[in-house]
Structures are given as C-alpha cells and as structure tokens.
C-alpha positions in Angstrom: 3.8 -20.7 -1.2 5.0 -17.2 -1.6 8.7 -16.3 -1.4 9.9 -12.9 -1.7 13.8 -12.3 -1.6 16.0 -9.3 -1.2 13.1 -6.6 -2.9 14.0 -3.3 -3.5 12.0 -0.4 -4.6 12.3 3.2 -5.1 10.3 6.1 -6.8 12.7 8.5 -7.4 14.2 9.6 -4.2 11.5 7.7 -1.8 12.7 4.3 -0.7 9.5 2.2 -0.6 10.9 -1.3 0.1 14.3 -2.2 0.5 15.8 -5.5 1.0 12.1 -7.4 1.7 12.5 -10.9 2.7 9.2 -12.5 3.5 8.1 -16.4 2.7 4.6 -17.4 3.3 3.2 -20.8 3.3 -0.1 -21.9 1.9 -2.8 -21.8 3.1 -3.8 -19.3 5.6 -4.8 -16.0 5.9 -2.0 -13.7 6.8 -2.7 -10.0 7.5 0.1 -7.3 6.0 -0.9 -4.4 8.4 1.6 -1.2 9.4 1.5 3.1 9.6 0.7 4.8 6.1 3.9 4.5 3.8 5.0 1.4 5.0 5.2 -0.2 2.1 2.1 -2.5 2.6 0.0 -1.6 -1.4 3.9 -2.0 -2.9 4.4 -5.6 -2.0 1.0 -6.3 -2.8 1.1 -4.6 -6.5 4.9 -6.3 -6.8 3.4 -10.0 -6.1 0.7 -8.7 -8.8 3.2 -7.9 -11.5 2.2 -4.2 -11.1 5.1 -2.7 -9.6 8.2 -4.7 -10.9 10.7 -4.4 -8.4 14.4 -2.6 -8.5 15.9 -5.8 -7.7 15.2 -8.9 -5.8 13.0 -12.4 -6.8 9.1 -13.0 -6.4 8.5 -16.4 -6.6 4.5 -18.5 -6.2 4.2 -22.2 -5.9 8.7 -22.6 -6.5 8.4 -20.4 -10.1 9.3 -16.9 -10.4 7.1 -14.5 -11.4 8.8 -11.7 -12.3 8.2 -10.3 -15.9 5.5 -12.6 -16.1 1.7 -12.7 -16.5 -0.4 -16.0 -17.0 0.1 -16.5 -13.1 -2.4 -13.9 -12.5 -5.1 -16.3 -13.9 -4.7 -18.4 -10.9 -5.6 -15.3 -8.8 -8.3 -12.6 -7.6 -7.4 -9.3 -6.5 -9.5 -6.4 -4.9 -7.5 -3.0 -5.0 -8.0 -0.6 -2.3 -9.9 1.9 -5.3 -12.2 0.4 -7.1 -11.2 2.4 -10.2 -14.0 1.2 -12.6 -14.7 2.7 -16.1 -17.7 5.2 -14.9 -19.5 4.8 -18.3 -20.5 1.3 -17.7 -23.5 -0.4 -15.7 -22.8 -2.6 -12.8 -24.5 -5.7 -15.2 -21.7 -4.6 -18.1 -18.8 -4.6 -15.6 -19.4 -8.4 -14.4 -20.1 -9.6 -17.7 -17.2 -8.0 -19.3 -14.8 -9.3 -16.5 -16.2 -12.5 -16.7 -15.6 -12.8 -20.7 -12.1 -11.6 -19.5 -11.4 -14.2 -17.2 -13.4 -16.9 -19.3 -13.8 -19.2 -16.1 -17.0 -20.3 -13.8 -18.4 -17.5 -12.2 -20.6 -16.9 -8.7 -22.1 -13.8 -9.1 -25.7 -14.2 -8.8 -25.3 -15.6 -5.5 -23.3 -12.5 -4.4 -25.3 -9.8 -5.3 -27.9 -10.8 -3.6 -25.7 -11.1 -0.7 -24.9 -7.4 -1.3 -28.0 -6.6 -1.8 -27.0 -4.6 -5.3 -30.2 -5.6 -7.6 -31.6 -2.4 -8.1 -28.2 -1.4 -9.0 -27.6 -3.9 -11.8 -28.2 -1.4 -14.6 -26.8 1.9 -13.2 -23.7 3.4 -13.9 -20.7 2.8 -12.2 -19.9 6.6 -12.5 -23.5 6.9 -10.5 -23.4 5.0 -7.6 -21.8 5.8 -4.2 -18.8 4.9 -3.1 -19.8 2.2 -0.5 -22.2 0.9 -3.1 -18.9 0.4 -5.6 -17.3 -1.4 -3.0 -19.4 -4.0 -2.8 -19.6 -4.3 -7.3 -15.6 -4.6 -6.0 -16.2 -7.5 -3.7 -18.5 -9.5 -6.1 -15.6 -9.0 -8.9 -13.1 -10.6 -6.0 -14.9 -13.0 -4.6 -17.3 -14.4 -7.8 -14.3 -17.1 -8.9 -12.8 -19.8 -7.1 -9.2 -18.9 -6.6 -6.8 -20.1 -5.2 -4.7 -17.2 -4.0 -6.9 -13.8 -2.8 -5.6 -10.0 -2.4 -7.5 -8.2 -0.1 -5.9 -4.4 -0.2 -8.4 -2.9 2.6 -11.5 -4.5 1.5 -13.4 -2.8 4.5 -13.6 0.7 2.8 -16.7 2.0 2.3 -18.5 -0.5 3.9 -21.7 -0.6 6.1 -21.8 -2.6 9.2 -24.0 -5.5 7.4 -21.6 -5.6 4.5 -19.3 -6.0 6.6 -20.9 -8.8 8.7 -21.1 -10.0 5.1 -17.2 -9.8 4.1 -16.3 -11.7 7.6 -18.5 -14.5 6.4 -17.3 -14.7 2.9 -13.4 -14.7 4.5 -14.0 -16.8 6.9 -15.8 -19.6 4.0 -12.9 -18.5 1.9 -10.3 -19.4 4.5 -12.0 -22.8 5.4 -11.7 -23.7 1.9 -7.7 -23.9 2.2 -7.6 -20.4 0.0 -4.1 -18.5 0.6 -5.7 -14.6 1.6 -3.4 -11.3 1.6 -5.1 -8.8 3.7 -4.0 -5.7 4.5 -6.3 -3.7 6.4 -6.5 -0.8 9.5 -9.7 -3.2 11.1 -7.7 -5.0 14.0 -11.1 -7.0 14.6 -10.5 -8.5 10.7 -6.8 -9.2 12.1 -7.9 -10.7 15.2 -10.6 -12.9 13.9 -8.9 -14.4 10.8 -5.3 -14.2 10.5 -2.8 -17.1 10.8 0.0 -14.6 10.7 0.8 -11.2 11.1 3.5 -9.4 8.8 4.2 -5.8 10.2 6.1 -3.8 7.8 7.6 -0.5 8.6 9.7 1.7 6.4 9.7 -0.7 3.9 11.1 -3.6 5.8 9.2 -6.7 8.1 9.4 -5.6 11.3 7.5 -8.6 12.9 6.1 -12.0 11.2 4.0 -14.4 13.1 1.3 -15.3 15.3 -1.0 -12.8 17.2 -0.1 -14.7 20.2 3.6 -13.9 19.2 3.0 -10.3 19.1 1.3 -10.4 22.1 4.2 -11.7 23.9 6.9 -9.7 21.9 5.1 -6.5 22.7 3.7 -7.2 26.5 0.1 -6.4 25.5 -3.0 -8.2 24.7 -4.8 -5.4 23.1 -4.3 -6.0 19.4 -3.9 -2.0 18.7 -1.7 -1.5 21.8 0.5 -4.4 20.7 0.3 -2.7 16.8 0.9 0.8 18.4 4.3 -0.3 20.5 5.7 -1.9 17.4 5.4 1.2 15.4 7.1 3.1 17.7 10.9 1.7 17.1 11.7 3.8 20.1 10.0 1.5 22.8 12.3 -1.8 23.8 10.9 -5.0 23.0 11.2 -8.5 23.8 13.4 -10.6 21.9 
C-alpha cells in the first residue's frame, strides 16, 4: 500500500503539488493521468525519493520513506526519458544494471520480445529513439518486482511494441504487481486500470473507477469523460 499525506511542493515560485492526499491499495494497476503540469512526473519522482517533498509523509507497505533509499530495491521504475549514458552498448547497459541491482534477471526473454538483437552491441548514443525505448522497457520489466512505475512507457513505440507492452502489463497485473502508470493512451487506461487518479494543478481531482468517471462526468467516452474533468468550469455530478 501507498499512502501519501498532505505533499507539498514548489520550485521556486511554481506550485507543483500542494496538499496531495492519495492512498492506494495493493495490488492493481491504477493510472495517474491529467493536462501537462499537473503534477503527474512529481508524485511519481516524490514516491521514488527523487523529488523530496516541501512537507508532507510518503509512506509503502505502513513505513515511511522519506529520506530513505533501500526501499527502492523492492522496485522498478521506467522514466519518461530514457536518459542512458550514450557511450555504452545496449549489452553493457543490462549487464551493468544487473550487477547494480545483484538480483535474478529476465532479459534474454525480453529482447527477443523487442526484437533488439542486432542492437545488442551498439551504442546507446546510436540508436533511435523508439529503439531506446524498448532497451528502457527490458531494464523495467527484466526483474520481478513487486511495485512498477510506468512514467509514459508508450513513447516512442511502434504499434507491435506496443501490442507487446499491453501483454507484458497485463502478465504483470495478473501476477498481483502494484503498477503506476501515467500515460496520454486512454486505450492503456481503459484496458488495465483498477483506478483512475486525475490530478489537476497539483491536487486529485477524481480517484476511482472508470465506471465512476463515467457516471461523475455523464460520458462514456473515456477522453470526453477526461476532457470535462479538466475543464473545472463544466458542473459535475456529485
């Protein structure tokens, strides 16, 4: 279980999060979606230990984890850029993360679900963006954690690595994993989520069920039901 309380965050003058409250109970897969600047990357790089928050608690499984570190063992994370040291080859990156993490590893099996072989020993600094994507996928999905961050795993992606990703999630999720996703692809939303947490201007707007939203909002299309909560102007139902 995750339970944030009372987060606040600011760069300078911008208010990025302020007074979060969000708890979510393992396991599931529960989509973090909203408009750019919402906050979404913040909360996800505050659960990390990236961004430590102004005030406010972070607490997984009942123990805080602010100011701390060996909880991220117990974790995979994919970043929405795959900022990769461009000097190494694809093989050099997954050992070296491997020796890092010093745990069993699946990686064989998933590049040849990605199809990178002939990519092995080329550069990171080489390849093409969609291709580095994928090296970021393998380095998520290659151990057996527990809890997975998603930050828009879909970038870059062709359609078959995408057919790809849905299966892995959807193995991932049947497995009893607890996945953060935060993604612009309403068809990932629709397909996989438990929940739904909607953050705008730094707060959570809505938590809950698709079929929640759908009734809050008085539409069935996912991005006409997304689109009405981001405009605060529209009424909705309580």
């Amino acid at each position: 279980m995750i339970e944030i309380n009372g987060i606040y965050k600011r760069f300078g003058k911008l208010k990025v999060l302020e007074d979060l409250d969000l708890e979510l109970k393992s396991p599931g897969v529960f989509a973090i979606i909203g408009p750019n600047a919402s906050g979404k990357t913040t909360l996800i790089k505050a659960i990390l230990g990236i961004v430590i928050p102004d005030a406010g608690e972070i607490k997984i499984n009942q123990r805080s984890v602010l100011n701390e570190f060996k909880y991220r063992n117990q974790l995979t994370y994919l970043p929405q850029i795959a900022n990769f040291p461009p000097n190494l080859t694809v093989g050099e990156l997954i050992s070296l993360v491997k020796e890092l993490r010093q745990e069993v590893s699946y990686e064989d099996k998933l590049i040849s679900i990605f199809n990178i072989n002939e990519h092995i020993n080329k550069k990171i600094g080489n390849l093409s963006g969609g291709t580095i994507q994928k090296v970021n996928l393998i380095l998520t999905f290659m151990f057996d954690s527990d809890l997975i961050i998603l930050d828009e795993p879909t970038n870059g992606l062709d359609p078959i690595s995408m057919i790809h990703l849905e299966k892995i999630i959807s193995e991932e999720k049947k497995k009893g994993k607890t996945i953060l996703i935060t993604t612009h692809v309403m068809r990932i939303v629709e397909r996989f989520s438990d929940e739904i947490i909607f953050l705008l201007e730094g707060k959570v707007f809505f938590k809950g069920k698709l079929s929640a939203l759908r009734k809050k909002t008085d539409e069935k299309d996912l991005e006409f039901a997304i689109a009405k909560l981001m405009d605060k102007r529209v009424c909705l139902k309580s």
